[in-house]
mmJSON file of the N, C-alpha and C atoms, coordinates in Angstrom:
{"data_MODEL":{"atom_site":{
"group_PDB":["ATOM","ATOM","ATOM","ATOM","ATOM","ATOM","ATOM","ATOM","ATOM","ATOM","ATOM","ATOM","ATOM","ATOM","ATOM","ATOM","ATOM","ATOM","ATOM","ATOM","ATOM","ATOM","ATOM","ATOM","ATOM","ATOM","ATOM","ATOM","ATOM","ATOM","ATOM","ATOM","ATOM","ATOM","ATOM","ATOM","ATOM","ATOM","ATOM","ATOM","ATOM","ATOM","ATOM","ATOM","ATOM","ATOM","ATOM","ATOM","ATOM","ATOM","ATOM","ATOM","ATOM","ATOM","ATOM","ATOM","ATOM","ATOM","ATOM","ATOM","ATOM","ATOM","ATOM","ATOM","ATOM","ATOM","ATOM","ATOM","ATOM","ATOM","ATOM","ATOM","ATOM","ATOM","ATOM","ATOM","ATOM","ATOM","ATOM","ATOM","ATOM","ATOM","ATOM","ATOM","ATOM","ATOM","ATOM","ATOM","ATOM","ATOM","ATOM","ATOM","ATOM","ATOM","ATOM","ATOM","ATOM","ATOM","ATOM","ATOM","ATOM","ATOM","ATOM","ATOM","ATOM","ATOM","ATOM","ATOM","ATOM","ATOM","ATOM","ATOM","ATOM","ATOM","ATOM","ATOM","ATOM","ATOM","ATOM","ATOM","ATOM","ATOM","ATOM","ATOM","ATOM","ATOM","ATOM","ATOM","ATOM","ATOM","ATOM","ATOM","ATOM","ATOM","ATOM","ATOM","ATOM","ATOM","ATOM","ATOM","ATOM","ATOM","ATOM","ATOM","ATOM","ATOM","ATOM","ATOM","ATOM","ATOM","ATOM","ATOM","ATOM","ATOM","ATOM","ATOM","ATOM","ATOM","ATOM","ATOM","ATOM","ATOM","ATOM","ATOM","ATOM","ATOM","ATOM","ATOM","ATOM","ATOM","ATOM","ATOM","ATOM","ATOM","ATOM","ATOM","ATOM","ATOM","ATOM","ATOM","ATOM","ATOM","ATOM","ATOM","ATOM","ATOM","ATOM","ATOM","ATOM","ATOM","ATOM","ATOM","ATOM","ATOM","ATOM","ATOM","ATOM","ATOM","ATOM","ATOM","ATOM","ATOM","ATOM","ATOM","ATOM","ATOM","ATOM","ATOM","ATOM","ATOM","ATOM","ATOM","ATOM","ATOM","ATOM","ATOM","ATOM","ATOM","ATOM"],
"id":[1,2,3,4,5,6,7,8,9,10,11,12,13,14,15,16,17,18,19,20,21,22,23,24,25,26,27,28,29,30,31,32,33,34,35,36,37,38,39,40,41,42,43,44,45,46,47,48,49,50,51,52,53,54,55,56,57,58,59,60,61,62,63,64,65,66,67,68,69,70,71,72,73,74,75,76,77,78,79,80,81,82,83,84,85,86,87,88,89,90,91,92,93,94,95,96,97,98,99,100,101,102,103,104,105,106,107,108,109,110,111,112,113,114,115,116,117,118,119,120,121,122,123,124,125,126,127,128,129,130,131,132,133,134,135,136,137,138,139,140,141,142,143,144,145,146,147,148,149,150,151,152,153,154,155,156,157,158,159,160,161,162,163,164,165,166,167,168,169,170,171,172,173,174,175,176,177,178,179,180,181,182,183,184,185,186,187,188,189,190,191,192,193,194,195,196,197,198,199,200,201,202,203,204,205,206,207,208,209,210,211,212,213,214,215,216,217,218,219],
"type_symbol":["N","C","C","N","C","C","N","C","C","N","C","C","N","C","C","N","C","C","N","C","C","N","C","C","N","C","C","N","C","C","N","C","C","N","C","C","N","C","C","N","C","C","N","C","C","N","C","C","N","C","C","N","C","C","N","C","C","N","C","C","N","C","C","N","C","C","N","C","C","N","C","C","N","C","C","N","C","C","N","C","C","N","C","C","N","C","C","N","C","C","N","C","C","N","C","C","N","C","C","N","C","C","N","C","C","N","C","C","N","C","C","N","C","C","N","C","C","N","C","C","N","C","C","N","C","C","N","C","C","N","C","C","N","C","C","N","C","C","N","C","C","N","C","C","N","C","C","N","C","C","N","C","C","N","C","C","N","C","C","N","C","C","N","C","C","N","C","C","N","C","C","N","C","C","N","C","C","N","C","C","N","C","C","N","C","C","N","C","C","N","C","C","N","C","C","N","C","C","N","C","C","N","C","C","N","C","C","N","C","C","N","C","C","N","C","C","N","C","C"],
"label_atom_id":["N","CA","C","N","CA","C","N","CA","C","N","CA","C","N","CA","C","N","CA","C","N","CA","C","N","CA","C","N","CA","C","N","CA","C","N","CA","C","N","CA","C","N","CA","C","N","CA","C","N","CA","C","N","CA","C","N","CA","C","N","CA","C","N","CA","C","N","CA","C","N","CA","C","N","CA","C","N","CA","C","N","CA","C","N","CA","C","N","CA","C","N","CA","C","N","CA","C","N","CA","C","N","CA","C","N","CA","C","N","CA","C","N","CA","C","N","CA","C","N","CA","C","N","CA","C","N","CA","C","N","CA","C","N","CA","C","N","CA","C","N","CA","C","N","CA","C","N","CA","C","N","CA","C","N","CA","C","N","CA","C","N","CA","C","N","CA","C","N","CA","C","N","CA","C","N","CA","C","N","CA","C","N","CA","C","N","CA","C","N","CA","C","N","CA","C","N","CA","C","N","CA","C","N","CA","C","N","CA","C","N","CA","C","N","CA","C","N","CA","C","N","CA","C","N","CA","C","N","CA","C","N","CA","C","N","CA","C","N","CA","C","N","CA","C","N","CA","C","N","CA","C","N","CA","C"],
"label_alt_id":[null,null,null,null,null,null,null,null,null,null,null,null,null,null,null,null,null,null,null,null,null,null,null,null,null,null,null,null,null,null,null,null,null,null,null,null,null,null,null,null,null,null,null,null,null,null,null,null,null,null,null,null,null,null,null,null,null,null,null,null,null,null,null,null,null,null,null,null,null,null,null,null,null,null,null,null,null,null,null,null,null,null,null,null,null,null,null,null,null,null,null,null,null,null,null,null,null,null,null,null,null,null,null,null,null,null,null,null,null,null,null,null,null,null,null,null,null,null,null,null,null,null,null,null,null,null,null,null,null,null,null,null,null,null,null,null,null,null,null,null,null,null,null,null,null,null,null,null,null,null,null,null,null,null,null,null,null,null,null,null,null,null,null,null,null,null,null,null,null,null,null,null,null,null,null,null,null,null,null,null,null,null,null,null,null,null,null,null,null,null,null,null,null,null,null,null,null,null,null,null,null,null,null,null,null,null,null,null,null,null,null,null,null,null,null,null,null,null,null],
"label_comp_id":["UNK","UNK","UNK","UNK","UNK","UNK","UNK","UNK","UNK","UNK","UNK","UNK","UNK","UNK","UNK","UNK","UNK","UNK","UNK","UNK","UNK","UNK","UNK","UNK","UNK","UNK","UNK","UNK","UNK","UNK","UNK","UNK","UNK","UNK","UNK","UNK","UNK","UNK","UNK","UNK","UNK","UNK","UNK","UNK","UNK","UNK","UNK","UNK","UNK","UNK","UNK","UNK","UNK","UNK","UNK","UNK","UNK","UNK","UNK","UNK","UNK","UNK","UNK","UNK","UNK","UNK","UNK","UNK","UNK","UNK","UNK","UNK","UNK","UNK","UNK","UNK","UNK","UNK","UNK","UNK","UNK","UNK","UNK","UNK","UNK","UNK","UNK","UNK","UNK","UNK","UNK","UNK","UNK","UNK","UNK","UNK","UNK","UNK","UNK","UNK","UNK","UNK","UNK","UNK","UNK","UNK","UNK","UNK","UNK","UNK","UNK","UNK","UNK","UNK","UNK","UNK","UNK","UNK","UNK","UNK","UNK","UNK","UNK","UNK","UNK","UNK","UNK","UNK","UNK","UNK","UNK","UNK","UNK","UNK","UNK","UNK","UNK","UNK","UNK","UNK","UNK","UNK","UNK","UNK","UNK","UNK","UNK","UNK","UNK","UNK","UNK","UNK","UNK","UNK","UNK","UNK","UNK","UNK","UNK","UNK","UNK","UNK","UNK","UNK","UNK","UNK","UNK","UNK","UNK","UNK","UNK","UNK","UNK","UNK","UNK","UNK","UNK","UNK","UNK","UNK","UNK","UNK","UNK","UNK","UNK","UNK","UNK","UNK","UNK","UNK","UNK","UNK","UNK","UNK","UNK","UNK","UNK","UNK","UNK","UNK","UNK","UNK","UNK","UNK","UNK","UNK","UNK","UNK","UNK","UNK","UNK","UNK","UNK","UNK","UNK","UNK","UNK","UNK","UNK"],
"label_asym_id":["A","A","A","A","A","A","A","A","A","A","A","A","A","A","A","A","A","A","A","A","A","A","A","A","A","A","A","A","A","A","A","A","A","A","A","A","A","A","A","A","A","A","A","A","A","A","A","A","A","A","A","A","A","A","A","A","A","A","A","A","A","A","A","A","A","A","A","A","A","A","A","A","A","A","A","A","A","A","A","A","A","A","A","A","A","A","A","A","A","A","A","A","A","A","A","A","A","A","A","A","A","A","A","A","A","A","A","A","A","A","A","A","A","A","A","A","A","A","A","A","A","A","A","A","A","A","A","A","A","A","A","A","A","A","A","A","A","A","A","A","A","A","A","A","A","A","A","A","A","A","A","A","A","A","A","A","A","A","A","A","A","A","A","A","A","A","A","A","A","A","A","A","A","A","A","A","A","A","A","A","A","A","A","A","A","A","A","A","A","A","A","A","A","A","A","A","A","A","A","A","A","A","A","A","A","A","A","A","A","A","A","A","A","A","A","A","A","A","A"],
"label_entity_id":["1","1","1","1","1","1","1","1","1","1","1","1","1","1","1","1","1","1","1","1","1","1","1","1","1","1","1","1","1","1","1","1","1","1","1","1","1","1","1","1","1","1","1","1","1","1","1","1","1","1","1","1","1","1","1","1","1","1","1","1","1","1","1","1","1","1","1","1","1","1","1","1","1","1","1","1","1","1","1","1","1","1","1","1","1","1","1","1","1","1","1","1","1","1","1","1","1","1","1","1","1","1","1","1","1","1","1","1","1","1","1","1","1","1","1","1","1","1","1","1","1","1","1","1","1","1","1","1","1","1","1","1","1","1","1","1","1","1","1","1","1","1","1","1","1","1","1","1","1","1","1","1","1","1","1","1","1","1","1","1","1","1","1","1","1","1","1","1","1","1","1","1","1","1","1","1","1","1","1","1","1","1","1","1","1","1","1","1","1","1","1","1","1","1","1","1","1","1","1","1","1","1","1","1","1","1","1","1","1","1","1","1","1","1","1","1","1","1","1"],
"label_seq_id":[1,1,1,2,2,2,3,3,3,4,4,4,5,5,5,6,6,6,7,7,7,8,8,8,9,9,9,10,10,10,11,11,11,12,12,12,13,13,13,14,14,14,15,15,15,16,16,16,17,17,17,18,18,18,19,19,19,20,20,20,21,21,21,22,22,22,23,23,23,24,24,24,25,25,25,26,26,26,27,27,27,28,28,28,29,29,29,30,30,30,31,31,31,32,32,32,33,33,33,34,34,34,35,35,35,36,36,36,37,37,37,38,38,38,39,39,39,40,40,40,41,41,41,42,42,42,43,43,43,44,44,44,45,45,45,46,46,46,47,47,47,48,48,48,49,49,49,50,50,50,51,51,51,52,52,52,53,53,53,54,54,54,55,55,55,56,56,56,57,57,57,58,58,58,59,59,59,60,60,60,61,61,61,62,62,62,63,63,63,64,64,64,65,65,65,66,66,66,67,67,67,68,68,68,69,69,69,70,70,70,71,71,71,72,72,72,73,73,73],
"pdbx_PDB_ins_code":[null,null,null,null,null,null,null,null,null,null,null,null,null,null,null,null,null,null,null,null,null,null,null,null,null,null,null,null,null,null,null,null,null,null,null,null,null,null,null,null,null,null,null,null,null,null,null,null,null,null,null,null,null,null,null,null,null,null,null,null,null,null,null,null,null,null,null,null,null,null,null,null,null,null,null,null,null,null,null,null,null,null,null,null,null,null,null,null,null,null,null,null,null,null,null,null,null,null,null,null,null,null,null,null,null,null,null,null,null,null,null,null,null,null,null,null,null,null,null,null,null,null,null,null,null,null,null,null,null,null,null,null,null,null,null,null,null,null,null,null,null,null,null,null,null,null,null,null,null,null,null,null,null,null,null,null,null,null,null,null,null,null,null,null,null,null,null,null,null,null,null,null,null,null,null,null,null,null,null,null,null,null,null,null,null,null,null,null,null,null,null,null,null,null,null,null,null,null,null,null,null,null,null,null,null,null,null,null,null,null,null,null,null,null,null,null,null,null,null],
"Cartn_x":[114.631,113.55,114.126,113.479,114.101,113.044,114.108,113.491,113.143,112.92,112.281,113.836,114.834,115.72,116.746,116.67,117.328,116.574,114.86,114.427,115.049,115.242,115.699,116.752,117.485,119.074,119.076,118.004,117.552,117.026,115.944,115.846,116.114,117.245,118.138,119.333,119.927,120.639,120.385,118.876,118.63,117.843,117.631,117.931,118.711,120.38,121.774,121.853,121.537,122.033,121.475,119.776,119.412,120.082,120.38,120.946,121.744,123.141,124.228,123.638,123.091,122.121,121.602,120.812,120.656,121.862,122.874,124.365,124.958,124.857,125.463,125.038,123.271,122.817,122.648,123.15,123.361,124.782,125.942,127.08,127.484,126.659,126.709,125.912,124.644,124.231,125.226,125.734,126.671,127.799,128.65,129.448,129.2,127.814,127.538,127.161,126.24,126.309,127.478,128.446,129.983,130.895,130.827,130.998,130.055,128.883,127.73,128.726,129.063,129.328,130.718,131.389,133.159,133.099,132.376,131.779,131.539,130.418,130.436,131.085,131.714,133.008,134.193,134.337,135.809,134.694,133.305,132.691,132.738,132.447,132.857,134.011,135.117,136.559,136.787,136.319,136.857,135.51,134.639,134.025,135.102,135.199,135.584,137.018,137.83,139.387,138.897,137.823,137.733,136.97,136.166,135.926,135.936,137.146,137.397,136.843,136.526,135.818,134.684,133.782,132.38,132.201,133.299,132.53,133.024,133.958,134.073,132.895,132.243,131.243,129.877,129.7,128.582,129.023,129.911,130.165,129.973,130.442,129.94,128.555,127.964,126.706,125.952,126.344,125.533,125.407,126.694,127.151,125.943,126.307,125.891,123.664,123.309,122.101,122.106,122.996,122.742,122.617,123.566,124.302,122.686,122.253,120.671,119.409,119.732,118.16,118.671,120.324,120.092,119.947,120.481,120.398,119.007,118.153,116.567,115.64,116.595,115.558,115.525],
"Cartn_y":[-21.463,-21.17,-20.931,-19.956,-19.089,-20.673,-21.196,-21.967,-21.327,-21.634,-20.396,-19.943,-21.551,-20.649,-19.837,-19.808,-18.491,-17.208,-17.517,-16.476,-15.611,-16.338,-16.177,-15.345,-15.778,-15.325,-14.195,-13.917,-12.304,-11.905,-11.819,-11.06,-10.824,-11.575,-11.51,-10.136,-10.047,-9.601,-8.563,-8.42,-6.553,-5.89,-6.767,-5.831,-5.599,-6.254,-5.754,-4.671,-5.073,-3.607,-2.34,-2.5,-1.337,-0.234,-1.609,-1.108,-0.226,-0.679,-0.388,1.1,1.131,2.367,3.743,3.206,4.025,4.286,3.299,4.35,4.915,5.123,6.133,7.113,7.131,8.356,9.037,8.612,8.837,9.09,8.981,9.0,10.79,10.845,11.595,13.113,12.758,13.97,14.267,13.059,13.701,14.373,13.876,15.035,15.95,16.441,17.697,18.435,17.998,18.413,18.997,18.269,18.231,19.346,19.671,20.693,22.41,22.071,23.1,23.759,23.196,22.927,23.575,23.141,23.814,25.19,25.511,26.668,27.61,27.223,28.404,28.121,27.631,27.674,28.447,28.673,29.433,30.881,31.199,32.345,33.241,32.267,33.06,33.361,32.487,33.1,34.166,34.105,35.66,36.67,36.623,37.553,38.019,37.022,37.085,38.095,37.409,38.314,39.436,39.978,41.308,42.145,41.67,42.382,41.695,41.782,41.345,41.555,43.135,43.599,43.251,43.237,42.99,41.747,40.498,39.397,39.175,40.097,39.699,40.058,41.55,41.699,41.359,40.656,39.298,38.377,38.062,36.479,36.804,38.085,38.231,38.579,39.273,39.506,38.258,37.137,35.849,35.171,34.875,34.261,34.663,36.133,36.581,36.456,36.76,36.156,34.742,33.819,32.631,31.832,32.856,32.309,33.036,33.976,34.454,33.918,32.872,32.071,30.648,30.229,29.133,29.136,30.53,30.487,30.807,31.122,31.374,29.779,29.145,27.399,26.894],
"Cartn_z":[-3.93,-3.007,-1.608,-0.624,0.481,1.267,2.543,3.602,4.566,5.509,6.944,7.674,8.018,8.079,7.303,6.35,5.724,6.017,5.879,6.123,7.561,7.985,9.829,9.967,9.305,8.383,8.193,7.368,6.545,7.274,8.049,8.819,10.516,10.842,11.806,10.784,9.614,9.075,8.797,8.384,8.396,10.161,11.084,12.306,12.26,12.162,12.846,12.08,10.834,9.628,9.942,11.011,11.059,12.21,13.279,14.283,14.004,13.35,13.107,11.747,11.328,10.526,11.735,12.821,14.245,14.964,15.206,15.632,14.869,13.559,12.91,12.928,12.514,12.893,14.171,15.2,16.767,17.049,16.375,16.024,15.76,14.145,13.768,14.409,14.982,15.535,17.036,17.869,19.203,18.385,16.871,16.5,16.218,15.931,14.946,17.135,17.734,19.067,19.546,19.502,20.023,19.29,18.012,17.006,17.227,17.575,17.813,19.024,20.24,21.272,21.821,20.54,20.363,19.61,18.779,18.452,19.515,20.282,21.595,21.996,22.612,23.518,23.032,21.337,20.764,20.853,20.779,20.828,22.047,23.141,24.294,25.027,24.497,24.63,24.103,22.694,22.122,22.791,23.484,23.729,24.894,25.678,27.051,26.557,25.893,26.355,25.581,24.457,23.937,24.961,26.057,26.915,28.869,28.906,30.269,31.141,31.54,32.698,33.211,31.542,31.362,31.995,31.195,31.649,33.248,33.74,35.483,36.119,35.707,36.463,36.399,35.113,34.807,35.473,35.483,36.264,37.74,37.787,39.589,40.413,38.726,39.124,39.1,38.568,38.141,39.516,39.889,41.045,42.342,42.427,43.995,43.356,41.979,42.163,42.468,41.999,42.421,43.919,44.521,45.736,46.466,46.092,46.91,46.892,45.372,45.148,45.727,46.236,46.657,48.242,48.539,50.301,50.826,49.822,49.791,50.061,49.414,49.714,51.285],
"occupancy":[1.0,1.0,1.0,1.0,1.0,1.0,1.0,1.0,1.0,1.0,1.0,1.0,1.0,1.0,1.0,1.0,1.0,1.0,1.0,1.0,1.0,1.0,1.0,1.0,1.0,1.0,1.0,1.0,1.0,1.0,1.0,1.0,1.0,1.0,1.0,1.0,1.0,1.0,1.0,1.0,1.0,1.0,1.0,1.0,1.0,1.0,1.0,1.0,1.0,1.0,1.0,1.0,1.0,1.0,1.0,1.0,1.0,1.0,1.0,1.0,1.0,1.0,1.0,1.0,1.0,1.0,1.0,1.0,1.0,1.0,1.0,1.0,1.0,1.0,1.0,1.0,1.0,1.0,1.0,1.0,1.0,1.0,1.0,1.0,1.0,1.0,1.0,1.0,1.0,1.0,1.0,1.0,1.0,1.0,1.0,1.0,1.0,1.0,1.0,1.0,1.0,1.0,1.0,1.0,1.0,1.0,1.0,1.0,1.0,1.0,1.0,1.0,1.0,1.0,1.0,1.0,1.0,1.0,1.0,1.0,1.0,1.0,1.0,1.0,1.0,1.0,1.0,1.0,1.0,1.0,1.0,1.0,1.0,1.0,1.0,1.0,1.0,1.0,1.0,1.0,1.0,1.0,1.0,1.0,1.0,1.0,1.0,1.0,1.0,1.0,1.0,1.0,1.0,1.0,1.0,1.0,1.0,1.0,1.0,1.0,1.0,1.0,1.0,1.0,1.0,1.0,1.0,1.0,1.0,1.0,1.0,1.0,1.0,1.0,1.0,1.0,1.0,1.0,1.0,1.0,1.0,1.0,1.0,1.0,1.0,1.0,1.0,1.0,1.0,1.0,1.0,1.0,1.0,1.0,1.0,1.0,1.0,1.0,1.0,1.0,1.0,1.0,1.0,1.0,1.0,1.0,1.0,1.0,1.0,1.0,1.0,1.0,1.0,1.0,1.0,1.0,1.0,1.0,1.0],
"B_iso_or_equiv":[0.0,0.0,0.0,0.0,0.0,0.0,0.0,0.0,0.0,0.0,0.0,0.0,0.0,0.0,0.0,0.0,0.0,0.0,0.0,0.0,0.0,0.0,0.0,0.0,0.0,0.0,0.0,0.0,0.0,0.0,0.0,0.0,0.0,0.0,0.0,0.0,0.0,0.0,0.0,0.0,0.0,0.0,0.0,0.0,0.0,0.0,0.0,0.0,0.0,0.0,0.0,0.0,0.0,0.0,0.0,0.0,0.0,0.0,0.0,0.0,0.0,0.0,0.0,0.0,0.0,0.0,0.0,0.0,0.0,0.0,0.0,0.0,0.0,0.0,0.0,0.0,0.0,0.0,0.0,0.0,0.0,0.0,0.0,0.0,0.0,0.0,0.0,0.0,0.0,0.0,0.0,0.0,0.0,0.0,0.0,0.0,0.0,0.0,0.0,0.0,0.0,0.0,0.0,0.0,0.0,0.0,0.0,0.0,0.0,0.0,0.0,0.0,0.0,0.0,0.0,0.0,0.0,0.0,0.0,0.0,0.0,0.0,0.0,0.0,0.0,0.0,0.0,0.0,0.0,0.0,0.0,0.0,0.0,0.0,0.0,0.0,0.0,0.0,0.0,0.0,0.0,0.0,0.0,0.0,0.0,0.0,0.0,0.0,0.0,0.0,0.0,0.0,0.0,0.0,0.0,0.0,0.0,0.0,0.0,0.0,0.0,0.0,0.0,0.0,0.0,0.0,0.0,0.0,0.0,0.0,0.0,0.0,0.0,0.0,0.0,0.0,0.0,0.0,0.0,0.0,0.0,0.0,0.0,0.0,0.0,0.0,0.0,0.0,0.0,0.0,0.0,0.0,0.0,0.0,0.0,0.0,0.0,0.0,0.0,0.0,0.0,0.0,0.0,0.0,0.0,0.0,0.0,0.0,0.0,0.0,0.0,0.0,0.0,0.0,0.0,0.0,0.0,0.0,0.0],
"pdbx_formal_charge":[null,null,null,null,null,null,null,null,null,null,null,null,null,null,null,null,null,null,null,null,null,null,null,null,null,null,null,null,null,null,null,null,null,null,null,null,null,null,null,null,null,null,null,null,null,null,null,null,null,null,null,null,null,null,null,null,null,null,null,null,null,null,null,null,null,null,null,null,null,null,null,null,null,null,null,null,null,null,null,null,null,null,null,null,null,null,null,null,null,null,null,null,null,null,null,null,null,null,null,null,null,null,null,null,null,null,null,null,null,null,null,null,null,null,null,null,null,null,null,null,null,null,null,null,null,null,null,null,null,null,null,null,null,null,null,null,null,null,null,null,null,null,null,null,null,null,null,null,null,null,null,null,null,null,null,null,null,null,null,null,null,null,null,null,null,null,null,null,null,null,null,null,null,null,null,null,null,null,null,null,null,null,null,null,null,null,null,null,null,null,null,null,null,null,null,null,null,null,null,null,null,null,null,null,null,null,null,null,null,null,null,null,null,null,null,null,null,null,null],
"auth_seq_id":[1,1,1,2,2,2,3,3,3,4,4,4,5,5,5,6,6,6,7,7,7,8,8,8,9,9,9,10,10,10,11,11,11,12,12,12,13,13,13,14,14,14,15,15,15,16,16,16,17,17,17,18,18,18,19,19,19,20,20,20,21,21,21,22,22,22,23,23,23,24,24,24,25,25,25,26,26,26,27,27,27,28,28,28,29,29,29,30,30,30,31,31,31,32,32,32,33,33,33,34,34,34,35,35,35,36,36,36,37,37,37,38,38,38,39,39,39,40,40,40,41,41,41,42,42,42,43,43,43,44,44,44,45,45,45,46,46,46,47,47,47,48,48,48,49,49,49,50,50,50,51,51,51,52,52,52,53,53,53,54,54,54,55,55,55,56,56,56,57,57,57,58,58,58,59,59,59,60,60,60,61,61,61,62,62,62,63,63,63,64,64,64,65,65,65,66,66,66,67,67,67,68,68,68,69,69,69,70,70,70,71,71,71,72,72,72,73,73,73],
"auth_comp_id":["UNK","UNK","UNK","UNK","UNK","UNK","UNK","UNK","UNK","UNK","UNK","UNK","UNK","UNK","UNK","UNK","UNK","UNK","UNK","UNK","UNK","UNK","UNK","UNK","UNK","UNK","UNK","UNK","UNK","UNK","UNK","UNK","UNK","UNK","UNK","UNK","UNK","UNK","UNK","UNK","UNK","UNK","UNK","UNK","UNK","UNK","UNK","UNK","UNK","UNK","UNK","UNK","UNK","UNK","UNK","UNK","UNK","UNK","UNK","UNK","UNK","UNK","UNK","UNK","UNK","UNK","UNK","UNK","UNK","UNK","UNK","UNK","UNK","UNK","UNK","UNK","UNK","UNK","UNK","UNK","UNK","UNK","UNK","UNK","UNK","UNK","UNK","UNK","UNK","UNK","UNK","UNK","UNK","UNK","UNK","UNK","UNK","UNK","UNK","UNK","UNK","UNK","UNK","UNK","UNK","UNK","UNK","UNK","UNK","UNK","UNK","UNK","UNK","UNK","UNK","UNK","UNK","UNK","UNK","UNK","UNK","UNK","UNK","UNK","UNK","UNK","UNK","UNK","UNK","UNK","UNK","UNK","UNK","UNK","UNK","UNK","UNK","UNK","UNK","UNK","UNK","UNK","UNK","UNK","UNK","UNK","UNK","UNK","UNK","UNK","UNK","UNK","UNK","UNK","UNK","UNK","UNK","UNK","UNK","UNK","UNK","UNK","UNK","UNK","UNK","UNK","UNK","UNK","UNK","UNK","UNK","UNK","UNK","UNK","UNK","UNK","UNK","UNK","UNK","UNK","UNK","UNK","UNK","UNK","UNK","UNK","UNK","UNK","UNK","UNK","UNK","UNK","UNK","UNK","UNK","UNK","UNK","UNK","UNK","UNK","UNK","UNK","UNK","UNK","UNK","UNK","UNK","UNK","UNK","UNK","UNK","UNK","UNK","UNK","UNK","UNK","UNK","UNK","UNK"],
"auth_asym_id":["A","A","A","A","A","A","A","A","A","A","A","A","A","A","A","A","A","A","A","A","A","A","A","A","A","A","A","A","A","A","A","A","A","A","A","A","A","A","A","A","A","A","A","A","A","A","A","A","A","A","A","A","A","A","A","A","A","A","A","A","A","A","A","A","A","A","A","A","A","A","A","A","A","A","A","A","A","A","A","A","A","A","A","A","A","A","A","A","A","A","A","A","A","A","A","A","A","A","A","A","A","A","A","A","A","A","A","A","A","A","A","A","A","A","A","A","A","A","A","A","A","A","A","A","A","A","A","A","A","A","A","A","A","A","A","A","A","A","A","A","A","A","A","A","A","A","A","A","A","A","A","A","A","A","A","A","A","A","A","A","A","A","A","A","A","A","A","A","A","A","A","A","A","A","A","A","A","A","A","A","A","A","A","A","A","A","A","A","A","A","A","A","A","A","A","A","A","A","A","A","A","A","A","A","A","A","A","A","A","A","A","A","A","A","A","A","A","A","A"],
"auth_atom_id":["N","CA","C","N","CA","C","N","CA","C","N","CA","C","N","CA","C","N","CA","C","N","CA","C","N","CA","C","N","CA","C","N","CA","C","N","CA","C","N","CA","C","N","CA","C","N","CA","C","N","CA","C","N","CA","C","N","CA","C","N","CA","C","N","CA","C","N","CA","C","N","CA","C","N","CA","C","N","CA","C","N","CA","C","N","CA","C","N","CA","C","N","CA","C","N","CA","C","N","CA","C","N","CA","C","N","CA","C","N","CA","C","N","CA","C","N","CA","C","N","CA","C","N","CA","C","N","CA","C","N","CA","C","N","CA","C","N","CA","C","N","CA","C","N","CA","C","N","CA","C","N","CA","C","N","CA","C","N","CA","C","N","CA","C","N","CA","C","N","CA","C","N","CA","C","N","CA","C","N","CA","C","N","CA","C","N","CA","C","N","CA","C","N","CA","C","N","CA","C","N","CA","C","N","CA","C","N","CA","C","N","CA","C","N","CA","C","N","CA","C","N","CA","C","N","CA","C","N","CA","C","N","CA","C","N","CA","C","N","CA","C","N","CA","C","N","CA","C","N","CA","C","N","CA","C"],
"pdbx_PDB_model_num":[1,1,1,1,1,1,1,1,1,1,1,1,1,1,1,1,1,1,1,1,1,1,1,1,1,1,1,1,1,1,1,1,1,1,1,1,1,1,1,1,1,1,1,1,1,1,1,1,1,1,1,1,1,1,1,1,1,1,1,1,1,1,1,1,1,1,1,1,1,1,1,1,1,1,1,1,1,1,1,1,1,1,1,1,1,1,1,1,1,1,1,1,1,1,1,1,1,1,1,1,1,1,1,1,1,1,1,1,1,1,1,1,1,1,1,1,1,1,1,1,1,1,1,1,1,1,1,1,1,1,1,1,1,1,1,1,1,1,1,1,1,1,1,1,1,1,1,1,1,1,1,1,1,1,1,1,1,1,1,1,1,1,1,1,1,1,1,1,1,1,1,1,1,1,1,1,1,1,1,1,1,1,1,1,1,1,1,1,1,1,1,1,1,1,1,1,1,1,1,1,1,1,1,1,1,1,1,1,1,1,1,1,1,1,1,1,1,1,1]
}}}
């Protein structure tokens, strides 16, 4: 027969278990994030060195809109 404290026991024993159940699955989605993540990053390298020019004059066109909506505040 289960006493109250064992009961206590058990269910002190399946919070930790769940916990430790929620950082894995929090574990696992920042690697799959972190993976998503390294993906674009190897995508826009190879965009970038297959077209150099392009992305200088996006990056410059990005910039000088930016630099106009922040000197606008």
């Amino acid at each position: 027969m289960v006493n109250k404290m064992d009961e206590d026991i058990i269910n002190n024993l399946n919070e930790e278990l769940e916990s430790v159940i929620e950082q894995g699955y929090s574990f696992l989605e920042d690697a799959e994030i972190a993976e998503k993540f390294e993906e674009l990053k190897t995508d826009a390298e190879l965009l970038i060195r297959k077209h150099p020019l392009k992305s200088v004059l996006i990056g410059a066109a990005a910039g000088y809109i930016l630099a106009r909506l922040f000197k606008s505040s």
